[in-house]
N, C-alpha and C positions, 0 to 999 in steps of 0.2 A: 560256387555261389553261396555254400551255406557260412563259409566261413568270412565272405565279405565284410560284413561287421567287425570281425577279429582285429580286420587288416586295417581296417579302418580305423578303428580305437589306436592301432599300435603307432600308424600315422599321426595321428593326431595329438597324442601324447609325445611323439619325437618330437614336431612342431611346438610345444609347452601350450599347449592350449588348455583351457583351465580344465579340471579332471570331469566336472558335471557334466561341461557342454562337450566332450569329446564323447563321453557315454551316450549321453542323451541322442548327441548325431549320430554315431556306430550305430545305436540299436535303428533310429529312421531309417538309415541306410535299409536294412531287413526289409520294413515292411512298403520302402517305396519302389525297389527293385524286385524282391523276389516273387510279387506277387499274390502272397500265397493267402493274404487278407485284409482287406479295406485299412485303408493309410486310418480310420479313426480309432482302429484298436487300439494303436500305439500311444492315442490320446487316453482311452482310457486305461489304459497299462500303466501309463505316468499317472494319471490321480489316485490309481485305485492304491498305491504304496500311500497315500496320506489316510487313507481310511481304516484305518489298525489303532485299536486302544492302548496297544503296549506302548505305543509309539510316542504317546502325549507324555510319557514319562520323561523324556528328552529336554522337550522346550521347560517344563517343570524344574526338572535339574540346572539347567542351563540358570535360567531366572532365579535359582536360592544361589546359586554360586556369585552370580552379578549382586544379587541384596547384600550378602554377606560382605561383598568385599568394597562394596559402597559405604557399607555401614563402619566402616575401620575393622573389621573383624582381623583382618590380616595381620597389622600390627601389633594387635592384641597376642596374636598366635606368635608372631616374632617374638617377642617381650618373653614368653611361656617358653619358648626354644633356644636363645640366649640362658635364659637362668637354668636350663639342662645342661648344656653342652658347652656355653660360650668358655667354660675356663681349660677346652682340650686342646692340643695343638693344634693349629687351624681352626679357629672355632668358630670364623665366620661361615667356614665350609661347611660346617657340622652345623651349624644352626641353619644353612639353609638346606640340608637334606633334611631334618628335622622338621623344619616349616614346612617341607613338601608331603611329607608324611600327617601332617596334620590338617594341610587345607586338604588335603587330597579325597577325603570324608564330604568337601565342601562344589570342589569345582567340579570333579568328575572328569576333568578332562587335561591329559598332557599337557598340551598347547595353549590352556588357560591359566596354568601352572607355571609353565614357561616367563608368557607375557609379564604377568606380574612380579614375580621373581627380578627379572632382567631389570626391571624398573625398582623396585624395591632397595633389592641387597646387591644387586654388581656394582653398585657405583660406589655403595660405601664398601664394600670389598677393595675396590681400585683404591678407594680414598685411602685406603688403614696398607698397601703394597700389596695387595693381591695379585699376582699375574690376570689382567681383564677376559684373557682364552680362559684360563684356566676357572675363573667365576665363570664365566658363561658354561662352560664345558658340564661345572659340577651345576650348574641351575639344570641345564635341561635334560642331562643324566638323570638327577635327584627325582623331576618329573614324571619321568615312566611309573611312578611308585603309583600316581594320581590313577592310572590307566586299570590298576589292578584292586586296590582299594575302595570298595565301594561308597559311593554312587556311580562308577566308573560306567560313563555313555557305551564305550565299547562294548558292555560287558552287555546292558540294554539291548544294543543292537544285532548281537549274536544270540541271545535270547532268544528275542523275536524270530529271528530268519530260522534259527535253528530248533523252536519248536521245545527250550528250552529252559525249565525255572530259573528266572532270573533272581530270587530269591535264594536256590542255591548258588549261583555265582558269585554275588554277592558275598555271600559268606566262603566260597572258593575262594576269591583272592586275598583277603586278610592276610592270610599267612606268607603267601609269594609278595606281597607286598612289603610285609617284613624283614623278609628274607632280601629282597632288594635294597630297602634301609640300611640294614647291617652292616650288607659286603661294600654301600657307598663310604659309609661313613669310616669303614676300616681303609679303605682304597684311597678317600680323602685324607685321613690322617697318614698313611704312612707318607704322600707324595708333599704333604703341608710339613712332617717332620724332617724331610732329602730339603726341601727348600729354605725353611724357616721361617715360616710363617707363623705368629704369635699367636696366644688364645687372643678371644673379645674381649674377654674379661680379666683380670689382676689374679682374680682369686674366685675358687667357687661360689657358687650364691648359696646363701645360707638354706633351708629348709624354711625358714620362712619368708622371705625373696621370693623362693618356688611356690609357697603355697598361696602367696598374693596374686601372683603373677597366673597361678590357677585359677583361681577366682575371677578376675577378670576375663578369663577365657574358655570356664567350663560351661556357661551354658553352650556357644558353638559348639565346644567339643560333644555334645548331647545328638550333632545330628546322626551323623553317619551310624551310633548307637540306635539311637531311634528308628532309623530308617531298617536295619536289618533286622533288628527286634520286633519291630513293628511288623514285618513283609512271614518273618519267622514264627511269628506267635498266631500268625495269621487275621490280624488286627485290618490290615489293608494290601491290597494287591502293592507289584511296583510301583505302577502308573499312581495308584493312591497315594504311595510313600512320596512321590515328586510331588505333589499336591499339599499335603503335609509338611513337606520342607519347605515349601515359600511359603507358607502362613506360619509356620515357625520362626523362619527366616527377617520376615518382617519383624513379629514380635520382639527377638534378639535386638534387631538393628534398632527398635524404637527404647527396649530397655537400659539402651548402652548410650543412646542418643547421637548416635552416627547416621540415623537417617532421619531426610527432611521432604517433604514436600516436592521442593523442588529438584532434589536427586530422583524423582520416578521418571521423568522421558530420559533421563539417560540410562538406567537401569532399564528399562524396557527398552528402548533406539537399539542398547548393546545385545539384550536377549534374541530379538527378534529377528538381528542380522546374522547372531551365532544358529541360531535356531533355522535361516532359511537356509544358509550356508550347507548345514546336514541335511535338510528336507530336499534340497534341490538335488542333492548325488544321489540319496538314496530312491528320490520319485523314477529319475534316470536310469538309475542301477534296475529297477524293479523292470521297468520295457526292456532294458539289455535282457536281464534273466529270464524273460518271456522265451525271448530270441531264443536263446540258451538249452531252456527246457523243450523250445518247440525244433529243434536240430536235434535232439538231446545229446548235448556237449555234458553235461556233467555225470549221463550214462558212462559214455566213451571215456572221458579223466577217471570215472570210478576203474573201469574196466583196465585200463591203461596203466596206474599206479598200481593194482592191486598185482598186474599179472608180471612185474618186477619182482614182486617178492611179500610173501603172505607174512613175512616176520616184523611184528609192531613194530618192535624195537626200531628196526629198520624204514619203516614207513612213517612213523613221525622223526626219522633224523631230514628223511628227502624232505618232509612238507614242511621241516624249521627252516633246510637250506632253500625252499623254492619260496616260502614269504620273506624270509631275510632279503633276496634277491628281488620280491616284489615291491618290499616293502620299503624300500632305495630308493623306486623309482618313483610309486603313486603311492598317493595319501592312502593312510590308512584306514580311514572309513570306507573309502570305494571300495578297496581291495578286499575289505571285512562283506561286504556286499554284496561282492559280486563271488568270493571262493567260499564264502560259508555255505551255500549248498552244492557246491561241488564235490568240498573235502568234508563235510559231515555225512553222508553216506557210505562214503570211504572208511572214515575211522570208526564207524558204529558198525558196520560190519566184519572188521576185526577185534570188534570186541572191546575199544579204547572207548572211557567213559566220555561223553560230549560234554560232560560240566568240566572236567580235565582237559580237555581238548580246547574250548573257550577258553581259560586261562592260557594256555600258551600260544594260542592263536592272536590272542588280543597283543599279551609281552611282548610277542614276535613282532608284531607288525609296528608298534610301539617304538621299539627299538630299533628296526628300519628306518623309523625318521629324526634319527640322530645323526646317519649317514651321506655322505655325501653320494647319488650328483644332486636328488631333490628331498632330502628328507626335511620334512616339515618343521618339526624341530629346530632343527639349526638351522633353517631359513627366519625362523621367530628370534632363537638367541642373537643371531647375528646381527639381524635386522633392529634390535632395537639397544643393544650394546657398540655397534659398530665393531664387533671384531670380523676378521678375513675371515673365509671359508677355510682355509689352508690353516691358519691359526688352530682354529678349531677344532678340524680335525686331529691333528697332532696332542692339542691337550686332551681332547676327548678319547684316543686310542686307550690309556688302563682302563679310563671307567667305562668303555665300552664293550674290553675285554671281561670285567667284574660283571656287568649285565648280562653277558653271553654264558660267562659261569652258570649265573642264576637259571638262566634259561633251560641250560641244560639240566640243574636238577629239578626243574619243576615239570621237566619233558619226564622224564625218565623214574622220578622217584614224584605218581603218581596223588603218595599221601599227604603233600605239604598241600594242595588244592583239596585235595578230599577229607583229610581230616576231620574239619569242622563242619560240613555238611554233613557228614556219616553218625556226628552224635545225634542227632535228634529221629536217628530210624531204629 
């Protein structure tokens, strides 16, 4: 009986039922069967996940990413990424892993990164002979960068759950973030040089092309600075840093004169759908892990994993191969939800740092939904490019493989996430 919920969830998810409402029913199941306490706990087990401060940081982020890209900010950042990169082989490729690396400061989130993208730059990719898999493949590849770079929501929500400065994670992913840029952009060029794909542009842009084309785009580039600086210098909490970036954010959009009046109910209609969208798994998620704690299931996983083998090394190759494998099937926020107190007890008592552990927890599951049978991801690229799933996958296979690279050294060679948090102690 303790495990009824389990079975339940895993039913329900084979049926594709949407990822919240299969939590949310798993966990009811618990407390309408087993008794063991009044069916209204469960009511307040789901509100009591909205009543946490860290938590406001979310819909805050959510909201500067929609100003910002209401405001034209996007194009602006295109414009800035073309006159870097547009004269490389491939260079519409290279400028959109570039653009992702640059909103990625902005949106915070993969799948927001995606979206736009897909709409943005695949159609002129197609238009100029780009393979349309092959744009999609490098858009939502390019994206995972968003997950790790902060403001990255992920990074918020394992924070939270995990009792964790979200201030140093923040400053953790910079680096793996970079290190993702890189190997896209080498993986893009060599597969845009086998094919023959042209730069964007004739000829480099001069240095000053670049520095116009900066100007136009360094106040945005200001936030994601601002926001770690600010959280770092101890200026404001996270949750104050999201607060901060939409009154910045406004400012920028009204500077640049991209926003008006009448763009605010669609910039808030968009926030506040992206925004219940998360609230609603994680309210969910929180009565599941009631469940959870009160079975103690994440006792038993500690105990379970650990008594395979005390060797770290070995213990985060299982926990990359066991969210790779979850992270296939269910969105990546649930998953982050529901095994970040699982497996953070697990790795803190081997000794693996949890800001370390947060970065490849987040990458990992990130890049699970690039995968087929439901990764999120390529359900968004596909969905709004028109290319097959089968397409997709196939062009997606090197830069999937260059991801998996990444992963690995940021599993394993612990100081490309720690570095920068380690200067300021």
């Amino acid at each position: 009986m303790d495990y009824l919920p389990v079975a339940t969830l895993l039913v329900l998810l084979a049926f594709n039922v949407q990822v919240a409402f299969a939590i949310g029913i798993a966990a009811l199941a618990f407390f309408v069967v087993s008794g063991a306490m009044p069916v209204q706990v469960f009511v307040q087990r789901f509100i009591a996940a909205t009543q946490s401060f860290p938590l406001l940081a979310v819909p805050f982020f959510i909201l500067a990413g929609a100003i910002m890209n209401e405001a034209g900010i996007t194009r602006r950042m295109l414009h800035l990424a073309e006159t870097l990169t547009g004269h490389v082989t491939g260079g519409l490729a290279q400028v959109n892993i570039v653009l992702s690396t640059l909103l990625s400061g902005m949106s915070g989130s993969a799948n927001a990164d995606t979206a736009v993208q897909s709409k943005l730059l695949v159609p002129e990719m197609a238009r100029r002979g780009y393979d349309v898999g092959y744009s999609a493949a490098v858009t939502a590849s390019s994206s995972i960068i968003a997950a790790t770079i902060p403001p990255g929501i992920g990074l918020i929500l394992y924070g939270f759950l995990a009792n964790v400065s979200i201030g140093a994670l923040f400053l953790a992913g910079i680096l793996p973030g970079l290190l993702l840029a890189i190997l896209l952009m080498i993986a893009a060029w060599v597969i845009a040089r086998r094919r023959g794909y042209l730069p964007s542009r004739a000829k480099r842009a001069s240095w000053q092309e670049r520095w116009e084309a900066f100007k136009g785009a360094w106040l945005a580039l200001l936030i994601p600075v601002g926001v770690v600086g600010g959280i770092r210098f101890g200026l404001f909490t996270a949750t104050e840093a999201g607060a901060v970036a939409v009154v910045y954010s406004i400012a920028v959009g009204l500077v640049y004169r991209g926003l008006s009046w009448r763009s605010i109910p669609k910039v808030l209609s968009q926030s506040v759908l992206a925004t219940a969208a998360i609230m609603l798994i994680i309210c969910a998620a929180n009565a599941f892990g009631f469940y959870m704690s009160w079975v103690g299931i994440p006792k038993q996983a500690a105990n379970f994993i650990a008594g395979l083998t005390e060797n770290p090394v070995l213990i985060l190759l299982l926990i990359n191969v066991l969210l790779l494998g979850v992270g296939m099937l269910i969105e990546g926020t649930a998953v982050l939800i529901l095994l970040t107190p699982i497996l953070v007890p697990v790795i803190t008592a081997l000794g693996i740092d949890p800001v370390h552990f947060g970065i490849v927890m987040v990458l990992n599951l990130t890049i699970g939904g690039m995968t087929p049978p439901l990764g999120t991801l390529m359900f968004v690229a596909c969905s709004v490019t028109g290319v097959s799933i089968a397409k997709f996958t196939r062009e997606a296979a090197p830069f999937l493989a260059v991801l998996l690279a990444a992963l690995l050294a940021v599993t394993f060679i612990p100081q490309i996430a720690l570095w920068l948090p380690s200067l300021g102690h």
